[in-house]
C-alpha positions in Angstrom: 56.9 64.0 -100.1 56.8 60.6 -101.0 59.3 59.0 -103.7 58.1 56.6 -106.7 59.4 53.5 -106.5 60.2 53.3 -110.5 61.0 56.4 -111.1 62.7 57.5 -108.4 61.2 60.8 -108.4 59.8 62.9 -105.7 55.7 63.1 -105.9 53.7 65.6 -104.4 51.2 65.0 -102.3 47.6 66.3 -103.5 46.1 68.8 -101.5 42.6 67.8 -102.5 40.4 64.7 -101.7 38.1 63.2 -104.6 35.2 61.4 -104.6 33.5 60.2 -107.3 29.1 60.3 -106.7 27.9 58.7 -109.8 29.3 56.2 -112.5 27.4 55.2 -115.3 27.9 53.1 -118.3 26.8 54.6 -121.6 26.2 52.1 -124.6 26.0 53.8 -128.4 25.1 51.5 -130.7 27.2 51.1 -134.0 27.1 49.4 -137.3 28.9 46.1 -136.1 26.8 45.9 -132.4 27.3 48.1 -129.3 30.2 50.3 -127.4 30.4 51.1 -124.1 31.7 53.3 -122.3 31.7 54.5 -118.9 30.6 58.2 -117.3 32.1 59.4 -114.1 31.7 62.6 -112.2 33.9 63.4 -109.5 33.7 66.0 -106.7 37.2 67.5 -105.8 37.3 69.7 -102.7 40.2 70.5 -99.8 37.4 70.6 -96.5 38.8 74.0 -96.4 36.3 76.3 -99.1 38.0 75.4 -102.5 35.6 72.7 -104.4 35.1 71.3 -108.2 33.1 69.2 -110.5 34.2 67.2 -113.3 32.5 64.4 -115.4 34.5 62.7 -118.3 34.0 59.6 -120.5 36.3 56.6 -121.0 36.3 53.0 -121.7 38.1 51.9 -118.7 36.5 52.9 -115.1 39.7 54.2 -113.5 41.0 56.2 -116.7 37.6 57.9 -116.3 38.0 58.9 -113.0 41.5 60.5 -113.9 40.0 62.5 -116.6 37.3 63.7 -114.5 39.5 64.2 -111.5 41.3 66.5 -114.0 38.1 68.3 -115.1 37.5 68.9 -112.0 40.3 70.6 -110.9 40.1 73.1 -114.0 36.3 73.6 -112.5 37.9 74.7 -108.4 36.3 77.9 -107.1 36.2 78.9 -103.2 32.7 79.0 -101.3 32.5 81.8 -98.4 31.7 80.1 -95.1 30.6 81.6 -92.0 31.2 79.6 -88.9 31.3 76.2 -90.9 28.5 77.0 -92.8 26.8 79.1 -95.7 26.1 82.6 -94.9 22.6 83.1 -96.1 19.6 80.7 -98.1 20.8 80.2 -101.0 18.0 78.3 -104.4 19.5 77.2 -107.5 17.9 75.0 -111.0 20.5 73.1 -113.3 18.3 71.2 -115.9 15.3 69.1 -113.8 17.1 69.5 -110.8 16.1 72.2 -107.9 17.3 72.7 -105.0 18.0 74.7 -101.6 20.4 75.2 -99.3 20.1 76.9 -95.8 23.0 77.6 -93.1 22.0 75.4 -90.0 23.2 75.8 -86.2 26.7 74.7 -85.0 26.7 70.8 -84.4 23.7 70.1 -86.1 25.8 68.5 -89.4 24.6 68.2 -92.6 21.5 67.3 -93.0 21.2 66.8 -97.2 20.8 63.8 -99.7 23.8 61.7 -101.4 25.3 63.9 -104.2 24.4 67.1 -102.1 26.1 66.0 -98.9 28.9 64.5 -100.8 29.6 68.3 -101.8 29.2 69.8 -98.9 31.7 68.0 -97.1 34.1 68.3 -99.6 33.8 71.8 -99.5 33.9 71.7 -96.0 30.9 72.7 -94.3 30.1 71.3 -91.0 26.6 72.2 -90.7 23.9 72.7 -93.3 20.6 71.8 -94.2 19.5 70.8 -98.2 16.4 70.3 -100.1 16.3 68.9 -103.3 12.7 70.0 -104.6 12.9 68.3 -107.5 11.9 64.6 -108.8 15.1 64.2 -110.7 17.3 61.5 -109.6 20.4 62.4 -111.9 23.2 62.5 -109.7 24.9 65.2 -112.2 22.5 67.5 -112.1 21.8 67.5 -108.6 25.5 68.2 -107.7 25.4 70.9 -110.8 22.4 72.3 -108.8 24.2 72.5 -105.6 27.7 73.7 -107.2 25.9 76.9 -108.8 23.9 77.4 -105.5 27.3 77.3 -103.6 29.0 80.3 -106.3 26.0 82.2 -105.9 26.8 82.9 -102.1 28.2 86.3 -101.2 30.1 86.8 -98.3 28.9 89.3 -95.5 
């Protein structure tokens, strides 16, 4: 435990890492010109099973990533792994974006693109191989893809 050094109050240290895999910046266009604001989606996972997704709006970058942090913790479910990977194939679809996951040999790592790799590690497999079989290059959807392939596993 580490102590604040305002308030003098004990803060606990978070058992999950986060990493956000896509920030945009939406613009809506008003009356008087244009807003923006900025979308973030974060991955939350403890490398041990337990991972979540979370996107959230804001107009500053970092309050954002708090609110999706947040999200994402609401969102934390626990993937069954065998041997530091998934137990069986495993195909999901989440919009335009499909995609498949298979369990790989020990040591081989994770073999997988950028929002599909940054799940995986969060969640804490070691060794997997990933496919995305679609032409979609929405970050959000990719990771949505490869969070419901992950709750679809059933352990054996």
């Amino acid at each position: 435990m580490a102590y604040n050094k305002r308030s003098y109050k004990k803060e606990e240290k978070d058992e999950f890492d986060k990493k956000p895999i896509d920030i945009r910046r939406v613009t809506r266009v008003t009356g008087g010109g244009k807003r923006f604001t900025f979308r973030v989606t974060v991955v939350v996972g403890n490398k041990k099973g337990k991972i979540g997704l979370g996107m959230a709006k804001s107009i500053d970058i970092s309050q954002a990533i708090e609110k999706a942090t947040k999200q994402a913790k609401k969102n934390i479910f626990v993937v069954p792994l065998k041997k530091g990977t998934i137990p069986h194939d495993v195909e999901s679809k989440y919009k335009g974006a499909k995609i498949i996951l298979k369990p790989s040999k020990v040591g081989k790592g994770v073999i997988a693109g950028g929002a599909v790799r940054a799940v995986a590690n969060l969640a804490g497999i070691e060794d997997l191989t990933a496919k995305t079989l679609s032409r979609s290059k929405n970050k959000l959807n990719i990771a949505k893809a490869t969070i419901i392939a992950l709750q679809k596993l059933k352990r054996n």
